[in-house]
C-alpha positions, 0 to 999 in steps of 0.5 A, spaced: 500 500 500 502 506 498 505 510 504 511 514 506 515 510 510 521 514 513 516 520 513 517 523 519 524 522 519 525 525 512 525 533 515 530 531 519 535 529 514 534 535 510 535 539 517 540 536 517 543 536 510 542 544 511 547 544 516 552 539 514 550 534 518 548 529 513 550 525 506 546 530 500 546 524 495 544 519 498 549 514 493 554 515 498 558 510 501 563 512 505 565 518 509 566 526 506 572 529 510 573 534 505 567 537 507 570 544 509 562 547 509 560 543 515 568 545 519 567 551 516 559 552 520 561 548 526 568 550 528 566 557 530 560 554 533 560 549 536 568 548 537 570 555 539 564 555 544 565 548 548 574 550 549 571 557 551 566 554 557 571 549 558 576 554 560 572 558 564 570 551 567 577 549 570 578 556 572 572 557 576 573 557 584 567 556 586 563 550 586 556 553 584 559 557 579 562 551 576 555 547 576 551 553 572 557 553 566 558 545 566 550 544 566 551 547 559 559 546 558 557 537 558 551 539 553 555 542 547 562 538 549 556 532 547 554 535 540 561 535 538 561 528 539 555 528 535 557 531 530 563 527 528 559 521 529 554 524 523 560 525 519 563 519 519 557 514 519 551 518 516 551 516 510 550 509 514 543 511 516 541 513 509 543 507 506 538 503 512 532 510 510 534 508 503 533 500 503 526 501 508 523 506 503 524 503 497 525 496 498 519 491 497 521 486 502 519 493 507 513 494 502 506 495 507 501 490 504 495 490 509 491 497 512 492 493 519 500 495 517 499 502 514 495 503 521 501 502 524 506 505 522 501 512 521 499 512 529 507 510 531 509 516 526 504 520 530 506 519 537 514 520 533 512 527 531 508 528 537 515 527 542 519 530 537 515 537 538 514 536 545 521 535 545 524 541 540 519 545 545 523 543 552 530 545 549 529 551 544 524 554 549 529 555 553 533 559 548 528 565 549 529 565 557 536 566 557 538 570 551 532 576 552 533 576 560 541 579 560 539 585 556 535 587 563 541 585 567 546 590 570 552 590 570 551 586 564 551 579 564 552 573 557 546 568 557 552 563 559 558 564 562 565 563 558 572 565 558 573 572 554 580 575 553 577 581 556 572 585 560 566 583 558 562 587 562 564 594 559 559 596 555 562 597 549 565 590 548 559 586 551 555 586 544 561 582 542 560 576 545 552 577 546 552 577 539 556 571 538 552 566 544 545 569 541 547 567 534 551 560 537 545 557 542 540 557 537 545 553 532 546 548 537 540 547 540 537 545 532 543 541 530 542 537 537 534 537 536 535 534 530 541 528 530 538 526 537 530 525 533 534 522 527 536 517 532 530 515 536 527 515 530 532 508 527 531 504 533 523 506 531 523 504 525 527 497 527 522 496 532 516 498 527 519 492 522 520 487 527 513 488 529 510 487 522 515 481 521 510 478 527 504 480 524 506 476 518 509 470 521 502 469 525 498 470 519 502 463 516 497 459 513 497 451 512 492 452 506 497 458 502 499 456 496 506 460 496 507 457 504 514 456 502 516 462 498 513 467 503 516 464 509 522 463 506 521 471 504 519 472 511 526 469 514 529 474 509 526 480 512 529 477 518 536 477 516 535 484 514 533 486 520 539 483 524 544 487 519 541 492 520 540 493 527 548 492 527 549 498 522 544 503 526 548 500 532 554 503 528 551 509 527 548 510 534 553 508 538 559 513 540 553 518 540 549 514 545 555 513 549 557 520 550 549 522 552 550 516 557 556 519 559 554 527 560 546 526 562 547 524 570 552 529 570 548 534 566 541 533 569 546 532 577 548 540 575 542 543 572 538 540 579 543 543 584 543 550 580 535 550 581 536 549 588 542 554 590 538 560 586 531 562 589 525 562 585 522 568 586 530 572 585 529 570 577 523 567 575 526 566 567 533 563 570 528 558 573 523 557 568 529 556 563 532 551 566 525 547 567 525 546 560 532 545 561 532 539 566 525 536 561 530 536 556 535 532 559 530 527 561 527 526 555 535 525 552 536 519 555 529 517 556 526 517 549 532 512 546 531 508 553 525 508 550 525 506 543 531 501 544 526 497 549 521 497 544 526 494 539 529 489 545 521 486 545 518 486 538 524 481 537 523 477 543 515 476 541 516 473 534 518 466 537 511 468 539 508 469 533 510 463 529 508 459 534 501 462 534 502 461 526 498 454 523 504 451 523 501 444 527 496 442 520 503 444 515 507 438 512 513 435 516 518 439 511 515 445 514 514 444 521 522 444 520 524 450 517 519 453 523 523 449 528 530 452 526 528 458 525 525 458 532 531 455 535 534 462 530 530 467 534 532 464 541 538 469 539 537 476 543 536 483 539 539 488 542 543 495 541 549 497 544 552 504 545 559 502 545 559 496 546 558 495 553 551 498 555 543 495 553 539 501 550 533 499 554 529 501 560 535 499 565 539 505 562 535 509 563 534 507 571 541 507 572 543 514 569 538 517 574 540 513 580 548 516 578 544 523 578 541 522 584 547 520 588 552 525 584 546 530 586 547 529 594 554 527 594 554 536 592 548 538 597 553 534 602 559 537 600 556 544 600 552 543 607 
């Protein structure tokens, strides 16, 4: 039946193309390094920005001031990773969107699998929405506020060679964060949805391999030929859980890294400024917070689902009419059951299960990285 397939995912990629971030002919095979627009976007933006908020890191005293640069300092130091990621394994991802969209072992051929993958995409694009919200809505609270602040302060602390503060030289600065924040704040929206929506799309996939495996029936004349097509699609799907593992990895790895620290630092800044003393400062970093949550919690997420459709297909076989089909077939079923014992799953570095697990664990490193900072500040 005739459907967009990846269609919530192909805005993404042309956001990201704009900005450099992902392979503009979808041929491609191999990694562009001479891409000299994409180092000369992201350099300034993105390179510059995180080596001035580190140095303003390391040389802070004061444990507070510290928490309100790296909150943002560990964000951005993530987008780079993620940026070298899309670099080197985009054109991955796009051969994977590539073979799903225009592929016929992927074709949707029941009204029952269209329903699905229409309510699936409106859910993706839905938390994609909500998602975008929670991290640009920041952007208007911290970059509006300081034009009213005196003396004059920047939306985030970073090392200036000079004194910012003077009222010729802060629009140098001002400028240059007003323009950067919103860069990154797109480029990070986009190449974390992309991701989530990979692990989505496997699982979308894994799901319809059930649904047809379940629906085998001893009377079809082409039984062999479409369950032989179906372990196939099977065979497919575990390459190209491996390819999306390739592309996700380092980048989820990083997240993983920086989250329990980023979200640890956001709280505590929360707790040690009073609400009432600035209300924006407080409501960004809400949104800010939501936004964290939602970066480690959404691929948790999708990669849970991806860890149970394939853990269900045993499942649906077994509820396919295999009992009335002949002895040849009863086999073919039962070493592809055996096959289907293998667990699916997808790793980030090769050590953590995207899953629910990774998300708990990442909270409770939080949690404890949180009180060990209360007790050092009491």
């Amino acid at each position: 039946m005739e459907y967009d397939r990846i269609q919530p995912v192909r805005r993404l990629t042309g956001i990201l193309s704009w900005w450099c971030l992902w392979p503009k002919n979808e041929l491609d095979s191999r990694p562009n390094w001479t891409n000299w627009q994409g180092y000369l976007l992201h350099v300034p933006f993105t390179l510059v920005f995180v080596v001035l908020l580190w140095v303003e890191a390391i040389m802070s005293r004061d444990i507070q001031h510290t928490s309100d640069v790296l909150l943002i300092c560990l964000t951005t130091t993530a987008l780079g990773a993620k940026t070298l990621n899309n670099w080197k394994y985009a054109h991955v991802a796009q051969r994977i969107l590539t073979e799903w969209s225009s592929s016929d072992l992927f074709e949707l051929r029941s009204k029952p699998e269209v329903d699905m993958w229409k309510f699936e995409h409106r859910r993706f694009s839905r938390v994609s929405i909500f998602y975008a919200m929670c991290s640009g809505g920041v952007i208007p609270f911290v970059v509006i506020q300081p034009l009213f602040d005196i003396p004059n302060q920047l939306p985030f602390y970073m090392w200036m060679p000079f004194d910012y503060k003077q009222p010729t030289l802060f629009w140098y600065p001002f400028i240059y964060q007003a323009i950067t924040i919103p860069v990154i704040c797109i480029c990070n929206i986009t190449m974390d949805t992309v991701n989530w929506y990979m692990m989505l799309h496997l699982s979308l996939c894994l799901r319809m391999l059930g649904q047809r495996l379940s629906s085998l029936r001893h009377d079809n004349e082409k039984l062999r030929e479409d369950f032989l097509e179906l372990v196939q699609i099977h065979q497919r799907l575990k390459q190209q859980a491996l390819d999306i593992e390739t592309f996700i990895s380092k980048s989820t790895l990083t997240q993983i890294l920086v989250s329990s620290l980023t979200i640890c630092f956001t709280i505590y800044s929360m707790q040690m400024n009073p609400v009432m003393q600035d209300l924006s400062k407080f409501a960004a970093m809400i949104q800010y917070l939501l936004a964290m949550i939602m970066q480690i919690m959404l691929p948790s997420i999708y990669g849970n689902a991806v860890i149970d459709s394939a853990s269900i297909l045993t499942n649906s076989i077994y509820n396919s009419d295999w009992p009335d089909m002949n002895a040849r077939m009863r086999r073919l079923i039962l070493m592809f059951m055996m096959y289907l014992n293998r667990p699916m799953s997808l790793k980030a570095g090769g050590f953590f299960h995207v899953g629910l697990l990774l998300f708990t664990k990442t909270m409770n490193q939080a949690y404890s990285l949180l009180a060990l900072l209360l007790n050092i500040d009491q």
